[in-house]
C-alpha positions in Angstrom: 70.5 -64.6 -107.0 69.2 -64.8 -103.3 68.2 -68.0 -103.6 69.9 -68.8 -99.8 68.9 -66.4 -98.3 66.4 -68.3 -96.1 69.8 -70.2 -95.4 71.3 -66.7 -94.6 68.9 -65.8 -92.6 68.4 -68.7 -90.4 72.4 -68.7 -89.6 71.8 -65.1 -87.6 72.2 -66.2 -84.0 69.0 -65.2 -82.1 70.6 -62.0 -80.1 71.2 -60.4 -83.6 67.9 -61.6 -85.7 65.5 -59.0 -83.9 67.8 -55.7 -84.3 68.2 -57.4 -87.9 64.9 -57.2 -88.9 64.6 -53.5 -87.5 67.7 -52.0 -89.5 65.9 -54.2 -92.3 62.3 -52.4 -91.5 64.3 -49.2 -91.9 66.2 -49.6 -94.9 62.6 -50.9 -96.8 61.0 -47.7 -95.8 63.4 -45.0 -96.7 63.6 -47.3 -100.1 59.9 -47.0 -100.1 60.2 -43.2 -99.7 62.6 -43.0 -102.4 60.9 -44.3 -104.7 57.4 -42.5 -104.1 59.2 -39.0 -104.3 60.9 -40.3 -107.6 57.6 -41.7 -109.2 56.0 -38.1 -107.6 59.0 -36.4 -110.2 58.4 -39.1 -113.1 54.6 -38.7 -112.6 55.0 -34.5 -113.8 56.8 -36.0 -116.8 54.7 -38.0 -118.5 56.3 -37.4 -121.8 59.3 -39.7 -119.9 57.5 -43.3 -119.7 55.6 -42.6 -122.8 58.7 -42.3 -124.6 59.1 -45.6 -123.8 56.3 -46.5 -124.8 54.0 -46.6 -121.5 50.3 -45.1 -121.9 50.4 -44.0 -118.2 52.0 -44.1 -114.7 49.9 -47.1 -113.9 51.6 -49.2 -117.5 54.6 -47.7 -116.3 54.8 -49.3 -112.3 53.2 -52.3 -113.7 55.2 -53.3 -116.5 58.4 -51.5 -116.1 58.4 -51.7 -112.2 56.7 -55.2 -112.0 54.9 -53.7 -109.2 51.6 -55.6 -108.6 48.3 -53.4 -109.5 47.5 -52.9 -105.8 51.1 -52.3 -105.2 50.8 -49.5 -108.7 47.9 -48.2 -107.3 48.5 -47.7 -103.9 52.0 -46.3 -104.3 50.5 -44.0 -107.5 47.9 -42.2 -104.9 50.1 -41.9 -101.9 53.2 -40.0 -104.3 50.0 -37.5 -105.5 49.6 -37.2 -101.8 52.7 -36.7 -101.1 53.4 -34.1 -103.9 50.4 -31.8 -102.3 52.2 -32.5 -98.7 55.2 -33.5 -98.9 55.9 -33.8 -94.9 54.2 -36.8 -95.3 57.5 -38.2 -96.6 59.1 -38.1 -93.0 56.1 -39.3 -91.3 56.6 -42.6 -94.1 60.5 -42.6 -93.7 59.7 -43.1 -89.6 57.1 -45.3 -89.9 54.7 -43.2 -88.2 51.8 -43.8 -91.1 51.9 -46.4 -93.5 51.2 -46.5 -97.4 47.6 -47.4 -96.4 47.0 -45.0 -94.0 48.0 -42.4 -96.7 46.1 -43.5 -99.4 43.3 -44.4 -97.3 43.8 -40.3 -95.9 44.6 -38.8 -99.1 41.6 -37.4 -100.6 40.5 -36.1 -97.4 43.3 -34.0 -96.2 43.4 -29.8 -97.1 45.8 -27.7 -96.4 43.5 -26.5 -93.7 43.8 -30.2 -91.9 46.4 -31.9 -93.0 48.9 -31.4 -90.3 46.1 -32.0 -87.4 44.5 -35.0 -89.5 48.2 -36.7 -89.8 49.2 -36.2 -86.0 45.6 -37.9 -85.5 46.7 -40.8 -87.8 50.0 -41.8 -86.5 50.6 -45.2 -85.2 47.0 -45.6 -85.9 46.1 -49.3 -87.4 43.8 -49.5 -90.6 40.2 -50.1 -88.9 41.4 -46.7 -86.6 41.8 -45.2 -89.6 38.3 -46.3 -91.1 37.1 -45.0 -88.1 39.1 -41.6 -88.8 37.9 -40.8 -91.8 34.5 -42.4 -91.8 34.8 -45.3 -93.7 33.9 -47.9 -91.1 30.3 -49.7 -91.8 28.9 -48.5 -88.7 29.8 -45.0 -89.2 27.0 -42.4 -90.5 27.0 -41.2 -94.0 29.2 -37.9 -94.3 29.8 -35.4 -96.8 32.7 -36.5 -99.3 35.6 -35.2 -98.5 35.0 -34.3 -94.7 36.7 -35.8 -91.8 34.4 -36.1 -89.4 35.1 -36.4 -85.6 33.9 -39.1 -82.8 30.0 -39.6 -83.6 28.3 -38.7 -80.0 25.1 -40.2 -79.6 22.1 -38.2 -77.0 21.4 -40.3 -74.3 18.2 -42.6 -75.6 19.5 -42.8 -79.3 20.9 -45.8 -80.5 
């Protein structure tokens, strides 16, 4: 199968093995698109993978897939994301937010905030986005589901 292709890819010459890697990086995440807007189709037909004998989504990417369970999961919650906003399916395509960053965003974006909380999160590395939607250890508490903004401290407070 691809057994060489560590052999394959040390024989591209140095000019080439950068813009290599980006048309690679490209290729993976339209892939990566594709398959999280067809497991957002196969996820409102569940009647599909139990037919073959899968209890769930989650049996299905696991076992049929051979996608890890952090792999099943992740790519499970960001396709339910995607299905209630599905321009987040450019914004992946580009590169602009990642799988984390959507699942980590998910359950905090509304219709209401979605577009401003996604322009907020692009290019954004995970402990930014921690630090967007609370989650960081030295954040305060918050309400679930709120996206709260910079914390500003009085002068004198901790």
């Amino acid at each position: 199968m691809k057994t060489n292709i560590l052999a394959t890819a040390d024989a591209v010459p140095d000019r080439d093995l950068l813009a290599r890697l980006e048309m690679l990086a490209v290729r993976e995440r339209e892939s990566l698109v594709d398959v999280v807007a067809h497991l957002a189709t196969l996820d409102r037909r569940p009647a599909l993978y139990a037919a073959r004998g899968f209890g769930s989504l989650f049996s299905y990417c696991t076992q049929a897939l051979r996608l890890s369970e952090d792999a099943a999961c992740t790519r499970i919650d960001v396709t339910r994301t995607c299905r209630r906003f599905p321009v987040i399916l450019d914004s992946l395509a580009s590169g602009e937010v990642t799988l984390t960053t959507v699942r980590l965003l998910g359950r905090h974006l509304t219709p209401e905030n979605h577009q401003s909380v996604l322009a907020r999160a692009k290019g954004q590395t995970r402990q930014q986005i921690d630090m967007l939607v609370g989650a960081a250890p030295d954040r305060p508490a918050h309400r679930p589901g709120a996206l709260p903004g910079p914390v500003h401290h009085r002068s004198g407070d901790p």
